[in-house]
C-alpha positions in Angstrom: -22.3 29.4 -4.6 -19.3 31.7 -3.7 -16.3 32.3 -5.4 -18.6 32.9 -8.1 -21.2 34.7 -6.9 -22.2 36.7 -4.2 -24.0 35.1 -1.2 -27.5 36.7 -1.5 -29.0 39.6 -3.7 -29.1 42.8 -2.0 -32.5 44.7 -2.3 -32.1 47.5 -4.9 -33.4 50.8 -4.3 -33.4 53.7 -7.0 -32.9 57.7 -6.3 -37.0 58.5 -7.0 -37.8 56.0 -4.4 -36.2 57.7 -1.1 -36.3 61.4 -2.4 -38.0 64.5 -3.9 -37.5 66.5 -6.9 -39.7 69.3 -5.0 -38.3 70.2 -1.6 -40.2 73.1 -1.4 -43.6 71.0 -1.2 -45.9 70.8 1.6 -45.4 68.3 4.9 -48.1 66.0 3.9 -46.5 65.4 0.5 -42.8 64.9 1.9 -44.1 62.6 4.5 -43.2 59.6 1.4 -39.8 61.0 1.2 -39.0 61.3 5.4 -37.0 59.6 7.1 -36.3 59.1 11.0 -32.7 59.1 10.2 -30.5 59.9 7.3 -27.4 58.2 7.1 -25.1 60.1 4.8 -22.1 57.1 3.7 -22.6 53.3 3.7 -18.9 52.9 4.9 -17.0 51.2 8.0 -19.2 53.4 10.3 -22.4 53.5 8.2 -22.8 50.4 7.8 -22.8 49.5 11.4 -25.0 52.5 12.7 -27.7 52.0 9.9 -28.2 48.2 11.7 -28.2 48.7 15.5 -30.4 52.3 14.7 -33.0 49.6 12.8 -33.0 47.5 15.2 -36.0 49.4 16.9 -39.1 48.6 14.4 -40.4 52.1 15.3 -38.2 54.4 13.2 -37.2 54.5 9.6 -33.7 54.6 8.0 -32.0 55.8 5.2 -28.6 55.3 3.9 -27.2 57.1 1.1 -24.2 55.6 -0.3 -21.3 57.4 -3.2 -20.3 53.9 -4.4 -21.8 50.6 -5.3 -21.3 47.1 -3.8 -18.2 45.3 -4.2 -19.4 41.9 -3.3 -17.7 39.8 -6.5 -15.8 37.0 -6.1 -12.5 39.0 -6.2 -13.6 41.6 -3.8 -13.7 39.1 -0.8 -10.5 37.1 -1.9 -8.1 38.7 1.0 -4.8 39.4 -1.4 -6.8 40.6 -4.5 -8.9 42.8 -2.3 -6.5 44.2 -0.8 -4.8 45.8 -3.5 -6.3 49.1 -4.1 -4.7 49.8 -7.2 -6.3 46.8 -9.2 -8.5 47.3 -12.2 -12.1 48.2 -10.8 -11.0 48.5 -7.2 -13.8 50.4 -5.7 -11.8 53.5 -5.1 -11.7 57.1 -4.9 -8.1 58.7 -5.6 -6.9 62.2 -6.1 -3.6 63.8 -5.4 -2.6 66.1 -2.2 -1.6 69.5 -2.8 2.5 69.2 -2.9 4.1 69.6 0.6 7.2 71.5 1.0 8.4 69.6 3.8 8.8 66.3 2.2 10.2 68.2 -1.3 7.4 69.5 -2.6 5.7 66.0 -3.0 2.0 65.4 -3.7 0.7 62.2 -2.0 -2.5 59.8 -4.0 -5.4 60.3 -1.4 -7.2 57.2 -1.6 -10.5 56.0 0.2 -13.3 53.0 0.0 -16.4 54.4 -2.0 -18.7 51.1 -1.5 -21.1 49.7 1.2 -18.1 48.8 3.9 -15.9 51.9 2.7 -12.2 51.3 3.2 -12.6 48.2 4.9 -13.4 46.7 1.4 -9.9 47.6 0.1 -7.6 47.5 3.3 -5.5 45.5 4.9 -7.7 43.6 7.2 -5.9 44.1 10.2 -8.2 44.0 13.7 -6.6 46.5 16.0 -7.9 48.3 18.7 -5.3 50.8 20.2 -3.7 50.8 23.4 -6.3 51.7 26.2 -4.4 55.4 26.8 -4.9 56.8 23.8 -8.8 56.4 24.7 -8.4 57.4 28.5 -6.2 61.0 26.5 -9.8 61.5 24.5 -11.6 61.2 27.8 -8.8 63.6 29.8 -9.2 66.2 26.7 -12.5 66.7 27.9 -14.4 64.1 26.2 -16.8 62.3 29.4 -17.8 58.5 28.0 -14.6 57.9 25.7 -12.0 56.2 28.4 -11.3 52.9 27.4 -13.2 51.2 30.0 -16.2 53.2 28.6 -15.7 51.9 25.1 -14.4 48.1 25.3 -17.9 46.9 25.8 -18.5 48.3 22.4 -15.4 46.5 20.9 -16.9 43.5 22.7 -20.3 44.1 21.4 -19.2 44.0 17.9 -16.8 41.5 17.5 -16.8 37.5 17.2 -13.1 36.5 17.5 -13.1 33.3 16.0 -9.8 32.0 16.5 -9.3 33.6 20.0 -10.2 31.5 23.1 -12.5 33.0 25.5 -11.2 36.5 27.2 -13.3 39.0 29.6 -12.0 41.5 27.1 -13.0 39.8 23.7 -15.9 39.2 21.9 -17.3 36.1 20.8 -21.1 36.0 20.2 -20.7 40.1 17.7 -21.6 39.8 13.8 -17.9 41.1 12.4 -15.6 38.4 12.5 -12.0 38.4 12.7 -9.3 35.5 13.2 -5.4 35.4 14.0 -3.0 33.5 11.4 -0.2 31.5 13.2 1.7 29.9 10.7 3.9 31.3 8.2 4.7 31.2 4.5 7.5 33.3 3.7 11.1 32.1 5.3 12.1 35.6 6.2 9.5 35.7 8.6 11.4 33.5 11.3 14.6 35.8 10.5 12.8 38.7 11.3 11.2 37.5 14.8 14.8 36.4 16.0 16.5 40.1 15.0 13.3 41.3 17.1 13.6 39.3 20.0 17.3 39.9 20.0 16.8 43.8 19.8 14.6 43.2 22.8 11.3 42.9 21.6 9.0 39.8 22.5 6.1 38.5 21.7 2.6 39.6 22.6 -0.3 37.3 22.3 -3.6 39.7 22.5 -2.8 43.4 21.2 -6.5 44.3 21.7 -6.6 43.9 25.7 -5.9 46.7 28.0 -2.7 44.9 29.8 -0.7 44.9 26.2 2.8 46.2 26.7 3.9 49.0 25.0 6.6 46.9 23.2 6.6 43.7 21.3 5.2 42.0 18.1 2.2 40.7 17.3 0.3 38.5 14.6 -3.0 40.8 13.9 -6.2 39.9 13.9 -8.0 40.5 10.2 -11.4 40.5 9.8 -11.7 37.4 7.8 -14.8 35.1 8.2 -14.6 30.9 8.3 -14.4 30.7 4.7 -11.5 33.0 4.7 -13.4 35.6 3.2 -13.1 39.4 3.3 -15.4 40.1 6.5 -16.2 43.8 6.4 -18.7 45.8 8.6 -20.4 46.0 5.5 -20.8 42.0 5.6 -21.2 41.9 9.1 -23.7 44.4 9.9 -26.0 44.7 6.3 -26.3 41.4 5.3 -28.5 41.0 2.4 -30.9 38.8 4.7 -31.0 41.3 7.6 -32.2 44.2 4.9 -34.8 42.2 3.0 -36.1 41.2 6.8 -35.5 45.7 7.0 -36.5 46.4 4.1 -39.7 48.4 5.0 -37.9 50.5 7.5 -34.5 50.8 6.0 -33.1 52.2 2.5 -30.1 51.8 1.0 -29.7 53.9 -1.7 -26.6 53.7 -3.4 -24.6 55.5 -6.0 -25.5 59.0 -4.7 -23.4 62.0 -4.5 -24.7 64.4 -1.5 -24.6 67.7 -2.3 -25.6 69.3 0.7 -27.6 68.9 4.2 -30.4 71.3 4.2 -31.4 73.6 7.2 -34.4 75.2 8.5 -34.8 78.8 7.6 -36.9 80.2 10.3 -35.4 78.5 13.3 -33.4 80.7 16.1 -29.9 79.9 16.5 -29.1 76.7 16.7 -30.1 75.7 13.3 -31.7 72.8 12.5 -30.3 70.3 10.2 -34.0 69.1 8.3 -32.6 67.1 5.3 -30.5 66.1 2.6 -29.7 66.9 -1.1 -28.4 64.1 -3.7 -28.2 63.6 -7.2 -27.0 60.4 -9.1 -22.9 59.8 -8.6 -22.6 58.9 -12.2 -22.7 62.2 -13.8 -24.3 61.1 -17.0 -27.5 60.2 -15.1 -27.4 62.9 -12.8 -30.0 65.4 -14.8 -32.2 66.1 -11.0 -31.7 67.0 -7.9 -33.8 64.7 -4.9 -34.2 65.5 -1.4 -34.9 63.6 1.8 -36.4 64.8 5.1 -35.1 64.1 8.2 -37.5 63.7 11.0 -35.0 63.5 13.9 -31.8 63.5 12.5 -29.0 63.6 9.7 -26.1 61.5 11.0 -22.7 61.8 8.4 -20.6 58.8 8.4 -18.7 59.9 5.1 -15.4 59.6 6.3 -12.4 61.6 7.2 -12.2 63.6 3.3 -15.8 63.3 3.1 -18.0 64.6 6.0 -15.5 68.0 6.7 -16.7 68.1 3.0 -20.2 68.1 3.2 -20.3 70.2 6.3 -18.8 73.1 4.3 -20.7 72.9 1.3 -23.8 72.9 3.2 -22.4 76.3 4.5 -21.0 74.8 8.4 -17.2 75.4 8.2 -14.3 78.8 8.3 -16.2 81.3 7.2 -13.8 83.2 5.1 -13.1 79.7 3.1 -16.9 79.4 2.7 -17.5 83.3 1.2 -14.4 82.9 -0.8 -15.9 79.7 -2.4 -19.7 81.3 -2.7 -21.3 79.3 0.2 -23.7 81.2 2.3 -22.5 80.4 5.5 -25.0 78.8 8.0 -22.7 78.8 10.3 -18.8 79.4 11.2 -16.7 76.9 12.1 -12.9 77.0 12.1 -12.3 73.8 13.2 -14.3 71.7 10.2 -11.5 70.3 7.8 -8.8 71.4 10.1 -7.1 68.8 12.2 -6.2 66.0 9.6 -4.2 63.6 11.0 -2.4 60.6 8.9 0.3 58.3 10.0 3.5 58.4 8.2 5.6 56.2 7.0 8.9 55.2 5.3 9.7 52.2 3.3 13.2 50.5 3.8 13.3 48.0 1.0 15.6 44.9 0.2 16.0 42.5 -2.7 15.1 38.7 -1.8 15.2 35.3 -3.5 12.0 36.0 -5.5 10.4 32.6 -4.1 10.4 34.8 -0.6 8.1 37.7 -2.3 4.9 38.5 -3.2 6.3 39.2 -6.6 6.5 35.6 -7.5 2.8 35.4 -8.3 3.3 37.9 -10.4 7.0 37.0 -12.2 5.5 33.4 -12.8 1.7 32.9 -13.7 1.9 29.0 -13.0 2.5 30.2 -9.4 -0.2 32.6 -9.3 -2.2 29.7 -10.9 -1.8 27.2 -8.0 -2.0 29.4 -5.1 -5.5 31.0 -6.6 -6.4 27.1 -6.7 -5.1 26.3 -3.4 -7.5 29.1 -1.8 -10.2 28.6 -3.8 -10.4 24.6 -2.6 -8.9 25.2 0.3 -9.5 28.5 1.8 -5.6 28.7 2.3 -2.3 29.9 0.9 -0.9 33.1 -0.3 -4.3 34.4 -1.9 -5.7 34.1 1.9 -2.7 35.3 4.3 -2.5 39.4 5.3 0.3 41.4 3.9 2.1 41.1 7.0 2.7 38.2 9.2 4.1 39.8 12.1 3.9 43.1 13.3 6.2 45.4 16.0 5.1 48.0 18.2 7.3 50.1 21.0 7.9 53.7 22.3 10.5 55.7 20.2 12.1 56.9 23.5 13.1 53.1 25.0 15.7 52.9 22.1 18.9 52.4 22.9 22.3 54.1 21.2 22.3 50.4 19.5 18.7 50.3 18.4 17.4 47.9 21.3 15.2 47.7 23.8 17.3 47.0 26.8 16.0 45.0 29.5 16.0 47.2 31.9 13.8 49.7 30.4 10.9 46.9 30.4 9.6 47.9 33.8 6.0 47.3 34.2 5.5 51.1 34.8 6.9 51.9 31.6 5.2 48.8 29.5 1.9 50.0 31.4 -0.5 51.6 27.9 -3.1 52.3 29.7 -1.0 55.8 30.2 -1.2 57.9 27.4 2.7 58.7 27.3 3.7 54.9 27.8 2.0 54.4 24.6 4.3 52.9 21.2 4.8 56.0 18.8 6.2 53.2 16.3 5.1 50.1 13.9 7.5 48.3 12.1 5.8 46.4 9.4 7.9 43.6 7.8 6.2 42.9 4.4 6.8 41.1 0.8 6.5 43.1 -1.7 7.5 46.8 -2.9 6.2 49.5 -0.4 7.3 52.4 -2.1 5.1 54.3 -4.6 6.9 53.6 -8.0 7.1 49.6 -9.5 10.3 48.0 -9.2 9.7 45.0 -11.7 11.8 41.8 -11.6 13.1 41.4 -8.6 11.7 40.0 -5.5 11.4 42.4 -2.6 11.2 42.6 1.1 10.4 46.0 2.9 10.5 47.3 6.8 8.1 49.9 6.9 8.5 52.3 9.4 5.5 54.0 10.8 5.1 57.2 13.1 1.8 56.7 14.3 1.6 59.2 16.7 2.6 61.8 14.2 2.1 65.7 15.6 1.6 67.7 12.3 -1.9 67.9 11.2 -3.4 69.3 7.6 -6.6 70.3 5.8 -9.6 69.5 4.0 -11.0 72.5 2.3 -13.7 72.7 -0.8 -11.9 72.9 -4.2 -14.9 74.9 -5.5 -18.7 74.8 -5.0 -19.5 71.9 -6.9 -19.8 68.7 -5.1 -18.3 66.9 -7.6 -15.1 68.2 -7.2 -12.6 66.8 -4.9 -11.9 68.1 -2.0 -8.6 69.9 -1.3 -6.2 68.3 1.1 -3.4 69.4 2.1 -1.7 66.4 4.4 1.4 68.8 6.1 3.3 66.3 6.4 6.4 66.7 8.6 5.2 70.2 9.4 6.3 70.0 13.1 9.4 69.0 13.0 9.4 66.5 16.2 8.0 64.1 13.5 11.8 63.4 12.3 13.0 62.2 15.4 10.6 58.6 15.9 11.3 57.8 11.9 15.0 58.3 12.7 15.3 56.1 15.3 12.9 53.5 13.3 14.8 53.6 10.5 17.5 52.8 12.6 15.7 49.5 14.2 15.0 48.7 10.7 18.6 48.7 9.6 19.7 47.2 12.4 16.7 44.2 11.8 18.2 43.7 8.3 21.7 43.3 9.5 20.9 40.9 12.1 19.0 38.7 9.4 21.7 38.5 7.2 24.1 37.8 10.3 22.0 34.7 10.5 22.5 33.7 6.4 19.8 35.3 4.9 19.7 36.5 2.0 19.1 40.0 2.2 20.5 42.9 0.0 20.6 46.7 0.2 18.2 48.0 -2.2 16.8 51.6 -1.4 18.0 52.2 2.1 20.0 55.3 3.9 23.5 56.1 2.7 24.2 56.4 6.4 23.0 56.3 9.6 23.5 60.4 10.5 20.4 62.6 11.4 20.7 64.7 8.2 21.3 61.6 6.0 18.2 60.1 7.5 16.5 63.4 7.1 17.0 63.3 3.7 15.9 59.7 3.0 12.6 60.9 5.1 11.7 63.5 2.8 12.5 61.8 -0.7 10.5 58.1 0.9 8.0 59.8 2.8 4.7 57.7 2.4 0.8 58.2 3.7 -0.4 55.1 5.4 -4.1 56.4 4.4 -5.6 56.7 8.2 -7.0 60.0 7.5 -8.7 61.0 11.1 -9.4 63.9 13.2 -10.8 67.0 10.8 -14.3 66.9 12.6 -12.7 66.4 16.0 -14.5 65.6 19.9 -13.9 68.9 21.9 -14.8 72.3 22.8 -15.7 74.6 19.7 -13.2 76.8 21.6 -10.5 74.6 21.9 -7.2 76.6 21.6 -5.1 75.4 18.4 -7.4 73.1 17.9 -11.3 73.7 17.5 -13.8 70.7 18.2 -16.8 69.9 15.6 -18.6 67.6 17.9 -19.6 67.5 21.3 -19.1 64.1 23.4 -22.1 62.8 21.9 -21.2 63.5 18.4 -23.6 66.7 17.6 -22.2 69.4 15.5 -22.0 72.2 17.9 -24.8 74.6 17.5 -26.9 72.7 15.4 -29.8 70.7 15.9 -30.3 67.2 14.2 -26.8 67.2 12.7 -24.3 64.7 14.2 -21.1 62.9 13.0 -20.1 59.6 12.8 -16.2 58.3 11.6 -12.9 58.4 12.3 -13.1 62.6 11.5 -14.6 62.4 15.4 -11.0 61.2 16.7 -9.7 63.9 19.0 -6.7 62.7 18.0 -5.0 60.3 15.8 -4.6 56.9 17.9 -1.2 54.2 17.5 -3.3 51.8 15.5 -5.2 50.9 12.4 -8.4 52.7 12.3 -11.3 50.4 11.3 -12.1 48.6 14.5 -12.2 52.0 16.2 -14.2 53.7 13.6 -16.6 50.9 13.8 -17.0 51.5 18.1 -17.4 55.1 17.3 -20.9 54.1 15.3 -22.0 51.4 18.0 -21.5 54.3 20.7 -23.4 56.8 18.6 -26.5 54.3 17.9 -26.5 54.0 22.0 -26.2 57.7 22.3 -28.9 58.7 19.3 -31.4 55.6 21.4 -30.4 57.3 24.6 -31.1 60.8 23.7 -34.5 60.0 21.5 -36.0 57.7 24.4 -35.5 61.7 26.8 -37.2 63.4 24.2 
């Protein structure tokens, strides 16, 4: 019985199984290795189109995974989990290329390689986005993608468990999520007074449609009853559903794709036919296998990973793909072009160090007892989210005092289902060290400051042929400079936070903060704290191929433009960044493409 061991085993199934070392053979002797549909990535997305599309006993599935399953104990403990730089974390990391904006800095890119992808190692949080950033993808073009269009998926997916009934939230979906109430750090009290007194109330429900544009909020996390780690992965593939499966759908994981392959004597469009993958451990990776596609090849490798796999497979800028030595199938400026990432910057504070996360790891006994507590009791420290409280609000309703003054909270202007009413900020009060370097023995408190509706976008490019290698990407950071202007007047809030908490006798002290409070001061404390808040998005983008600026990848029902077969399937489909953490959206995006992929097949 869990902690100590996962809740069911999960059917293996090895590389020779599901694949080919002869792609050149025959039809009748690939029929063994074809599939319906070939899922390229196990993660948030993957997972959740590989159920609903097996749902229909009629077709077959396959899903190819990079990484393992991170199932142990640990891995659904919410604190330990969510610490991606823990011995064995189920990670992949490389650095950015240095940025000159932000001092020629290079940034860790990190992402979830496991069934469930990142939302094994994040932070949890449930959020859906205010309903204009959807209805700004549906005025850009994209017909289906309006918030009203996509809340029934949100609904279809979720079971809020600690939420009471709503016309807006789900209760009967597999992936469960719940809302913590109490808290267990003092400062959290402190910091909801400053907030309210800067003129920023509560909100109950961030994920409705009527959410204000400012105010703070206790997430949702997507925890189950047990206070478990609740991923897509859990919710959508559990081990009972694929044994029930297991005849039409394979999971196949530890495999590195190399390349989608394309028919050769097809008129323009191609057509996507296949897949190529080897073993991810390199050490066993001696052959090459390939898998046939009978309908389609759908990639749900993620924002670094699918813009990846297009270009090796020869779909991408063409003079990239010749300088690199990829035949090109066909050229595509916009594939790896339009990363988007929130930004962030840490202000951080010493606290007593019985008011941090650090005092589990300054005293062991500590650690100890609150491992005990959750493991008996499902509560305590080792169960509660980084955060306790959250605060959202437009840059622009800021006053020369850093507050929200009453009488900019009209309704018009609180109204998000507009897309320019929507909060361009998220200040994130947390525990612990939020910069990149340790700061041992002292207990810590930080304000985060986010820009989540950042403008600058970067790159994913190949850093050679071989699929092995890491991609290239270049983040560009700051690169339009009407970034600066939110994460001054955050930083401001933050300051002014902190000063009103100590007003009130707590005990807060100036650890790595602005010397001042001038734009080029602040600019300078931008560039040297700069941080990634790892919600890569946007570099296979929704919209016209012939988008100016910005070329679209997909079409509104997620089909690589000009190709047959090939569609995508993540958060590298946003058509633009949205104000919000990106699981719960990444995880509609797949239960919108299963309807679409149903909907199309049952036509044909």
């Amino acid at each position: 019985m869990w902690p100590f061991s996962s809740d069911q085993a999960f059917p293996e199934v090895a590389l020779e199984e599901v694949g080919t070392t002869d792609p050149s053979a025959p039809p009748a002797m690939l029929e063994e290795y074809t599939f319906d549909y070939i899922i390229v990535g196990g993660g948030t997305a993957g997972s959740c189109l590989a159920s609903r599309l097996s749902e229909d006993p009629n077709v077959t599935v396959l899903v190819l995974e990079r990484g393992g399953i991170a199932d142990g104990w640990a891995d659904r403990v919410p604190l330990i989990s969510s610490n991606p730089y823990r011995a064995g974390a189920p990670i992949g990391r490389w650095w950015s290329q240095p940025m000159s904006e932000v001092d020629d800095r290079s940034f860790e890119v990190v992402c979830g390689e496991t069934m469930g992808g990142t939302s094994a190692i994040n932070c949890m949080f449930y959020t859906r986005g205010p309903a204009g950033d959807y209805n700004r993808w549906a005025e850009l073009g994209n017909e289906g993608w309006g918030y009203c269009d996509l809340e029934p998926y949100f609904i279809r997916s979720e079971h809020a468990s600690r939420r009471a009934a709503s016309e807006h939230r789900g209760k009967e979906g597999p992936w469960q999520n719940r809302e913590y109430s109490n808290n267990l750090y003092k400062h959290t009290d402190y910091v909801i007074r400053a907030s309210q007194k800067a003129g920023i109330q509560p909100i109950d429900n961030l994920s409705t449609p009527s959410a204000p544009a400012v105010g703070f909020v206790r997430h949702d996390v997507s925890q189950d009853n047990a206070k478990r780690r609740h991923t897509p992965f859990h919710a959508f593939l559990p081990p009972k559903l694929v044994q029930e499966r297991k005849e039409r759908l394979k999971i196949c994981r530890n495999v590195l794709v190399s390349r989608v392959e394309f028919a050769k004597d097809e008129p323009d469009p191609v057509q996507a036919t296949g897949v190529h993958f080897e073993a991810a451990e390199y050490r066993q990776a001696g052959r090459s296998f390939y898998a046939r596609a009978r309908r389609e090849v759908v990639l749900c490798a993620g924002a670094l990973g699918s813009p990846q796999i297009l270009q090796l497979s020869g779909i991408g800028p063409q003079e990239h793909l010749q300088a690199k030595g990829i035949p090109v199938i066909r050229n595509m400026p916009g594939v790896g072009s339009c990363l988007q990432d929130h930004i962030a910057v840490p202000l951080t504070f010493e606290v007593p160090m019985s008011d941090s996360l650090h005092e589990l790891e300054a005293s062991p006994l500590k650690a100890i007892k609150e491992l005990a507590t959750y493991l008996l009791t499902g509560s305590g420290l080792f169960s509660y989210p980084f955060q306790a409280v959250t605060l959202y609000l437009p840059s622009t309703l800021l006053d020369d005092s850093s507050a929200v003054p009453s009488s900019a909270l009209t309704p018009a202007a609180l109204d998000t289902t507009v897309f320019a009413n929507c909060p361009d900020l998220e200040v994130m009060p947390a525990p612990n060290n939020c910069t990149d370097h340790d700061i041992p023995g002292k207990g810590l408190f930080s304000f985060i400051i986010g820009n989540i509706r950042p403008q600058s976008h970067g790159t994913v490019r190949l850093a050679s042929r071989n699929p092995r290698a890491r991609p290239d990407v270049n983040l560009r950071f700051l690169t339009d400079a009407r970034d600066l202007e939110p994460l001054r007047k955050g930083l401001k809030l933050g300051m002014r936070l902190a000063d009103d908490m100590r007003g009130q006798g707590y005990p807060l002290g100036d650890l790595i903060v602005p010397e001042s409070l001038g734009d080029a001061t602040l600019d300078d404390f931008i560039r040297k704290n700069l941080r990634t808040c790892y919600h890569y998005t946007s570099t296979c983008r929704m919209g016209p191929e012939d988008e100016p600026g910005r070329p679209g990848v997909v079409d509104a029902r997620l089909r690589v433009h000009g190709v047959r077969g090939l569609r995508v399937c993540d958060a590298s489909i946003f058509p633009q960044i949205i104000g919000a953490h990106t699981m719960a959206p990444s995880v509609v995006v797949a239960e919108k493409c299963a309807d679409l992929i149903k909907q199309d097949w049952r036509k044909a």
